[in-house]
C-alpha positions, -999 to 999 in steps of 0.1 A, spaced: 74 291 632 107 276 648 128 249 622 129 215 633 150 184 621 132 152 626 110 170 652 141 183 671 144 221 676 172 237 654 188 261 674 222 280 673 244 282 706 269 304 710 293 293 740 330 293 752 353 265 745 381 253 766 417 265 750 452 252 756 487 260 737 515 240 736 549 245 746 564 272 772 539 305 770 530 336 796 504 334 811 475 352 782 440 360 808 426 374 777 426 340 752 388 331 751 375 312 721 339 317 713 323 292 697 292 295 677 274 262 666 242 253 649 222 219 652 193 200 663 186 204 704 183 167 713 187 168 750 186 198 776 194 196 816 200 220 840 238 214 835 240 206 798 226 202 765 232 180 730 230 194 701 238 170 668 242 176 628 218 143 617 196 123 630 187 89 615 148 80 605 146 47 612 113 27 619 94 37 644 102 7 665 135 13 666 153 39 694 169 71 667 204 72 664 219 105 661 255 118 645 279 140 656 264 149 693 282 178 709 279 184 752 279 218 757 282 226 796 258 252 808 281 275 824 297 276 790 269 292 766 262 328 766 236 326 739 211 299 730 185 306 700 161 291 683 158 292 645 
């Protein structure tokens, strides 16, 4: 049975992040940070997803508000599981 968090999928993403240095560097080809993250799978497109830590519960009138969202571009994850 998969986790959920306020009926969200929990899911961990592992993905690569954009990376810069300050300052006068050579050129590094090699510098690739991978990211691994861990939340609640609130939105998914064929270009994206959003993953968040919390998600309000609020009445059921009322439209959920949701913490710490985090776009991850699809041509950025390698790995997308769910828990």
């Amino acid at each position: 049975m998969r986790m959920k968090l306020a009926g969200y999928p929990i899911v961990t993403v592992e993905w690569i992040d954009s990376t810069s240095r300050p300052g006068w560097n050579q050129v590094d080809r090699d510098a690739e940070l991978r990211v691994v993250s861990v939340g609640a799978l609130i939105y998914s497109s064929k270009d994206r997803i959003i993953i968040t830590k919390s998600v309000a519960l609020g009445r059921p009138s009322e439209a959920q508000s949701f913490h710490s969202q985090m776009h991850i571009p699809r041509c950025a994850i390698r790995k997308m599981r769910y828990l």
